[in-house]
Every structure is written in structure tokens, then in C-alpha cells.
C-alpha positions as a printed NumPy array, in Angstrom:
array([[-27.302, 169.519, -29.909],
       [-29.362, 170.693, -32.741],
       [-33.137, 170.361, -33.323],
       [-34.201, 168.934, -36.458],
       [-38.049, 168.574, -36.508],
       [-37.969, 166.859, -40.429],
       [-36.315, 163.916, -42.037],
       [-35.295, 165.723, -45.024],
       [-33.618, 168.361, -42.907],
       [-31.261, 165.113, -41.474],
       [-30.48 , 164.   , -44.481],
       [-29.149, 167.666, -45.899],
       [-27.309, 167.564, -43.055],
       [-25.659, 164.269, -43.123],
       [-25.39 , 164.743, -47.151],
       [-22.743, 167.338, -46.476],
       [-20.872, 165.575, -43.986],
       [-20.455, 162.35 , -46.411],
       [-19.15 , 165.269, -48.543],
       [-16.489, 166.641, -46.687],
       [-15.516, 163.081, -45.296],
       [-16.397, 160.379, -47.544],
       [-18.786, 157.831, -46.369],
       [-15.192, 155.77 , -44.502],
       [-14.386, 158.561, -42.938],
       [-17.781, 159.662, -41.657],
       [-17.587, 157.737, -38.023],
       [-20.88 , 158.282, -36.345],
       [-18.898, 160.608, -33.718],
       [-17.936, 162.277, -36.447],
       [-21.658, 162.851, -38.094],
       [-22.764, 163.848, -34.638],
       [-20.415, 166.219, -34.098],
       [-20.79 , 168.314, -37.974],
       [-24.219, 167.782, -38.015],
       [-24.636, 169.153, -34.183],
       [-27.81 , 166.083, -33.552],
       [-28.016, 163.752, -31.312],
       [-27.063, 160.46 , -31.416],
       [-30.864, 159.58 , -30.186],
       [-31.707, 162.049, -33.399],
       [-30.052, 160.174, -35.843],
       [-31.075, 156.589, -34.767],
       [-34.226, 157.724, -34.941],
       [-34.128, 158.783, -38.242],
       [-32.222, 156.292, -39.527],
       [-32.241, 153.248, -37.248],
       [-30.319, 151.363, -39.683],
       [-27.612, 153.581, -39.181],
       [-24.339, 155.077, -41.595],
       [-25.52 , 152.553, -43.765],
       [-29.218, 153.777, -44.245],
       [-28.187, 157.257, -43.85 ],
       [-26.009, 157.148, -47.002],
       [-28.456, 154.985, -48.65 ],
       [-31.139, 158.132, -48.056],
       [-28.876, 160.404, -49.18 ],
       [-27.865, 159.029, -52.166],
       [-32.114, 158.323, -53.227],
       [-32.479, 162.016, -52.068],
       [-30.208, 163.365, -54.766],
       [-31.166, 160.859, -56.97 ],
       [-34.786, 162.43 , -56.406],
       [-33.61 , 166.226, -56.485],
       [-31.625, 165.062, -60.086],
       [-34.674, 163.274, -61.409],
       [-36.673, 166.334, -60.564],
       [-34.769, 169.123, -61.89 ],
       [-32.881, 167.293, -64.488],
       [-33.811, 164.135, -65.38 ],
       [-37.637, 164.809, -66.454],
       [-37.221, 167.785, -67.971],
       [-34.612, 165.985, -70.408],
       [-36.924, 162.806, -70.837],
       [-40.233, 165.017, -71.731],
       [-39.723, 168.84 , -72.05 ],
       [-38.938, 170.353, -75.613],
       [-35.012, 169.521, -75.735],
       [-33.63 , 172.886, -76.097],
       [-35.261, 174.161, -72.951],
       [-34.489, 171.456, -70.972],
       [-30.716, 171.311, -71.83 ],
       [-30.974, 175.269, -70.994],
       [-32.423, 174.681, -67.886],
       [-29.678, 171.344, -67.059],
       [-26.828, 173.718, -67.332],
       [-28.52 , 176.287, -65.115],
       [-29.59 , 173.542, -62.182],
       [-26.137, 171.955, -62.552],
       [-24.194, 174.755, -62.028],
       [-27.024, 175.785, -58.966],
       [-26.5  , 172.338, -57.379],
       [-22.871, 172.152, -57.723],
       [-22.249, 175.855, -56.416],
       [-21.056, 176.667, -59.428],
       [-17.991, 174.19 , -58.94 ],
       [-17.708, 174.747, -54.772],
       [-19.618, 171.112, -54.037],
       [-18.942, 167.955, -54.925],
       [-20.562, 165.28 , -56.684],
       [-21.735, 163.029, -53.818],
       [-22.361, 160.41 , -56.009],
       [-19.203, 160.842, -57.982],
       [-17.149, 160.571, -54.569],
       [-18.978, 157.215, -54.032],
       [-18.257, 155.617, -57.205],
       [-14.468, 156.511, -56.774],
       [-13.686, 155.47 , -53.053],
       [-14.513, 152.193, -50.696],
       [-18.679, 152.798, -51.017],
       [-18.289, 151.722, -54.62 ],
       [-19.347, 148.278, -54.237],
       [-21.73 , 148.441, -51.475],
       [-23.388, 151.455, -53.446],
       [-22.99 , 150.108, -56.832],
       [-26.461, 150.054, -58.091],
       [-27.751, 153.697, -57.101],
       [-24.306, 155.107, -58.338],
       [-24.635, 153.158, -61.901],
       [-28.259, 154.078, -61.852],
       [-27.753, 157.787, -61.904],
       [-25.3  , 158.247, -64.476],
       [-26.949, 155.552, -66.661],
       [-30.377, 158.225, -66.333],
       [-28.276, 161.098, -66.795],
       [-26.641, 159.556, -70.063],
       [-29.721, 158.717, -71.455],
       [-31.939, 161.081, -70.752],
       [-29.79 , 163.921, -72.065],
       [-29.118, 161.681, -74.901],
       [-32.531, 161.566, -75.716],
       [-32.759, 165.197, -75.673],
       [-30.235, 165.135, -78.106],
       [-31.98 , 162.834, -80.791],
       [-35.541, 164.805, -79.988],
       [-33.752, 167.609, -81.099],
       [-32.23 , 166.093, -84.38 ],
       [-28.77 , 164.753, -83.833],
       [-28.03 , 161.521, -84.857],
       [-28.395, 158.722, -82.44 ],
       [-24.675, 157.713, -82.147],
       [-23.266, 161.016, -82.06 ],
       [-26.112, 162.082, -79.282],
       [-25.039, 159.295, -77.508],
       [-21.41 , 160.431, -77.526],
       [-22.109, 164.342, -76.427],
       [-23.929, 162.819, -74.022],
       [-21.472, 160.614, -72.015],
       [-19.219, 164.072, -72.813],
       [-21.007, 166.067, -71.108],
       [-21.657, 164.33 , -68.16 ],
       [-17.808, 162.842, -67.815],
       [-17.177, 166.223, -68.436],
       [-18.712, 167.895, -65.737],
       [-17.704, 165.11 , -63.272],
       [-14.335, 166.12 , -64.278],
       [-14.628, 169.791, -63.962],
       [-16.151, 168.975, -60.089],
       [-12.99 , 167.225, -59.69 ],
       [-10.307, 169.368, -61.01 ],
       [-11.881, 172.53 , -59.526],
       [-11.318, 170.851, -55.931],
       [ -8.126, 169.804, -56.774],
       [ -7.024, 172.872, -57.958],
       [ -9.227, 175.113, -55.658],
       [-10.366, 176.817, -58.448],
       [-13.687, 176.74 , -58.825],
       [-13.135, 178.92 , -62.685],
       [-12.425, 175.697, -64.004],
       [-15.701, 174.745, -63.232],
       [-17.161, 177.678, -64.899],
       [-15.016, 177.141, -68.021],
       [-16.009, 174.004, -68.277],
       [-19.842, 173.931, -68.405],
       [-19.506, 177.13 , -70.851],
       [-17.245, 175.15 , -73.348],
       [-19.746, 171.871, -72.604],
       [-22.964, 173.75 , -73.256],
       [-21.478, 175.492, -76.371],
       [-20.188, 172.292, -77.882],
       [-23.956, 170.93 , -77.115],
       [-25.948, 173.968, -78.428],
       [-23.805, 174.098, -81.475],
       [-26.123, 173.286, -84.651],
       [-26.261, 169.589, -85.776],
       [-22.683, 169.84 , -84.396]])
């Protein structure tokens, strides 16, 4: 078994397995195995088990996102943070290689039991880039709109690019997204 000396080190671990299984499918045999710690490990890490565990991971993106994204687009001048989005998006994402964790659990069985974190994040995503938008002169409705766009946009880039095993599309996408957003008053 593996040594993990951190709790954050856990939860990168455990992130990727709930990627490449889905939370249902991510038996604790299974999580043991991938991640290479110990039963004894994880417990102690998480003694509320599967449940905490995805519960952790889903705050620790929500943190990383916040972080790198979120803030920036809530109180940096708008042009440099909707730069810098793109850039952290397509670093987090792999450039189209990883999923959206979050996405996966607002599609599959998690939805329910995960509901408020899930809704929470892409409400703050929506609006802070929104925001953005109207700090940098577009009209509220229409911020709104390129907003939602750009986000339902990328989650739909993550998706095809699996589905296709293409991660190009990915690519494609976020360039014709960011143009369509840096356009003037567009």
C-alpha cells in the first residue's frame, strides 16, 4: 500500500478515481485498489467513508475553482480575469483529457445526494463570469447569456471530447468560446 502523509494528497487521489468510475461505481475495494492506500488510510481520513470522501472532493474543487477562477472573475479587472479563466480551464481540464467531476455528478445517481455543491458551483461560475461581463460593459441580459454559454459550453466540449476521444474538440471549443467572449460589445 501507498503512504500518504497529507489529507489533500487522499483526496487527489480519490478525486481521480470518482473520475474514472463515477461515485456508484467507486466500491471501497475499488478506491483501495487505484488509489494503492489502505483501507486503515482512508478511514482515517475520512471516517465517514465514500460518502465524506466525495463530499471532500467535491469542496476541494469547489476551493481550487473559487481560487483560480471564481475570484479573479468577482474582483480582478474583467479582461484579465476572463484571460486568465480560459488559461486555468484548459490547465485543469488537461486541455480536454479530464473530466468535469462535478459535471459527472450532476448527470449520474450522486445528483440528488450532491445536489447543493453541484448547483452551487455552476450558479458561482455563471455569475461570476457574468459579472465580469457587465464590469466590462456588456449589457446585463446579454452578459448573462454568454455567460451560461460559456460555461454549458465547455461542459459540453469535456463531454464530447471523451466521447469522441478527441480531445481537439476541446481545444476548438474554448478558442471559438473565448473569441465569441472577447469580441467587442459583441
Amino acid at each position: 500500500m501507498r503512504t500518504v502523509f497529507e489529507k489533500p494528497d487522499a483526496i487527489a487521489l480519490v478525486a481521480e478515481v470518482f473520475r474514472e468510475c463515477g461515485y456508484e461505481g467507486a466500491s471501497m475495494s475499488t478506491i483501495t485498489a487505484r488509489t494503492r492506500l489502505s483501507k486503515g488510510s482512508l478511514y482515517h481520513f475520512f471516517p465517514g467513508g465514500k460518502e465524506q470522501m466525495a463530499a471532500e472532493v467535491l469542496a476541494h474543487i469547489d476551493a481550487w475553482f473559487a481560487r483560480e477562477i471564481f475570484v479573479p472573475l468577482e474582483t480582478a479587472d474583467p479582461q484579465t480575469a476572463i484571460a486568465q479563466m480560459w488559461t486555468a480551464v484548459d490547465q485543469y481540464f488537461r486541455s480536454g483529457k479530464r473530466i468535469c467531476l462535478i459535471g459527472a455528478f450532476a448527470l449520474d445517481e450522486t445528483r440528488d445526494r450532491f445536489a447543493s455543491p453541484v448547483r452551487t458551483y455552476f450558479e458561482r461560475w455563471i455569475k461570476a463570469l457574468e459579472g465580469a461581463l457587465k464590469r466590462d460593459g456588456i449589457p446585463a441580459g446579454l452578459a448573462k447569456q454568454l455567460a451560461e454559454d460559456a460555461v454549458a459550453g465547455i461542459q459540453g466540449a469535456l463531454v464530447l471530447a471523451r466521447a469522441s476521444a478527441d480531445e481537439t474538440v476541446f481545444e476548438r471549443s474554448l478558442a471559438g468560446l473565448r473569441m465569441r467572449l472577447s469580441s467587442p460589445k459583441r
